[in-house]
C-alpha positions in Angstrom: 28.4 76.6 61.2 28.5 79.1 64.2 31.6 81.4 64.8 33.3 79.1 67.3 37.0 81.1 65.9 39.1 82.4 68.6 41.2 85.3 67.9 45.2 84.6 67.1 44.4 80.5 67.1 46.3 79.3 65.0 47.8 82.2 63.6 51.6 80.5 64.0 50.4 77.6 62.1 50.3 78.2 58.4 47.8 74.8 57.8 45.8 75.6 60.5 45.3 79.5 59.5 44.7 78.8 55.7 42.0 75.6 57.0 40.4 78.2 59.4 40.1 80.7 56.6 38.2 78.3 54.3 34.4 78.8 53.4 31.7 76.6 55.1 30.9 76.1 51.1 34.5 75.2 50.4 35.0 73.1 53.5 31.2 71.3 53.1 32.7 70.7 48.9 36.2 69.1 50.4 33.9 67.0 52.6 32.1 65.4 49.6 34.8 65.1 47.3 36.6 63.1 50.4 33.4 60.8 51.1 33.6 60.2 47.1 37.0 59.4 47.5 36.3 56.9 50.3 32.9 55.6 48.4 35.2 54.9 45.2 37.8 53.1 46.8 34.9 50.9 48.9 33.4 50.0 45.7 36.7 49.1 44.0 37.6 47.0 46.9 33.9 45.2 46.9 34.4 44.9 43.1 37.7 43.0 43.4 36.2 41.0 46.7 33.2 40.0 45.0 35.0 39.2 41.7 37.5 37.0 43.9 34.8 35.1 45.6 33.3 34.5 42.1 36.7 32.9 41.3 36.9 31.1 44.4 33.1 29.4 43.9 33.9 28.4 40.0 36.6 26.9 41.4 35.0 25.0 44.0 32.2 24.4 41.6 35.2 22.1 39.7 36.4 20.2 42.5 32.9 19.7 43.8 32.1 18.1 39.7 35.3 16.1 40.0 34.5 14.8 43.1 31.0 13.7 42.1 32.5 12.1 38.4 35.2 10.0 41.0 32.4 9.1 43.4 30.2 7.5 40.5 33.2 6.0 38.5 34.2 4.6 41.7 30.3 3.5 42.5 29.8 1.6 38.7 33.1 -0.2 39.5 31.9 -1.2 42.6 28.6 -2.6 41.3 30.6 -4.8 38.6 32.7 -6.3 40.9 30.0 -7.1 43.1 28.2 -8.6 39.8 31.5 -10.3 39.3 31.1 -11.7 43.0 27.8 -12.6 42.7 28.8 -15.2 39.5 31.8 -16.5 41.0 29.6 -17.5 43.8 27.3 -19.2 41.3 30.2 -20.9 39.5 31.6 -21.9 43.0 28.6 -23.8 43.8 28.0 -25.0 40.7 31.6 -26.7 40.5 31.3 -27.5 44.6 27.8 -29.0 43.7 29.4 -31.5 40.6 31.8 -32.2 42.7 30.3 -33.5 45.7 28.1 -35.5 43.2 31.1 -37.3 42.1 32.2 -38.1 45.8 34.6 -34.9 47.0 34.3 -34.6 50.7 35.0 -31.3 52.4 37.4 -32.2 55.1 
């Protein structure tokens, strides 16, 4: 770092004189320890993140699988009643049929 110091700045603040009479070492060393700081906290705040949207997707995962279970529960039931429909018709006609052979008009 070049000298860019001008006499008496600072001299009234006491923070200001003790920064200014740090080492470019010292100073460079503060710098990485903060940027640590502020990589650590990132990472623990991704870690959390990530773990929440890992809760969020399992969960989704279960709704999504109940769904599906409903959807075919819902899907065999309709296929027996329609297999239920489909011989009631028969029987219907079957019964209609008889009866027409022993004279019943449909008025």
């Amino acid at each position: 770092m070049a000298n860019l110091s001008v006499p008496d700045c600072g001299q009234n603040d006491p923070d200001l004189k003790k920064e200014m009479g740090k080492q470019f070492v010292d100073l460079l060393t503060e710098e990485l320890k903060l940027q640590e700081s502020v990589a650590a906290e990132h990472a623990h705040h991704m870690n959390a993140t990530l773990t929440e949207a890992r809760r969020v997707a399992s969960q989704y995962q279960r709704e999504g699988d109940k769904c599906i279970a409903a959807t075919e529960t819902c899907e065999a039931a309709r296929e027996r009643s329609q297999d239920s429909i489909r011989k009631e018709i028969k029987l219907t006609s079957l019964w209609e049929r008889r009866a027409r052979n022993l004279g019943w008009e449909d008025h």
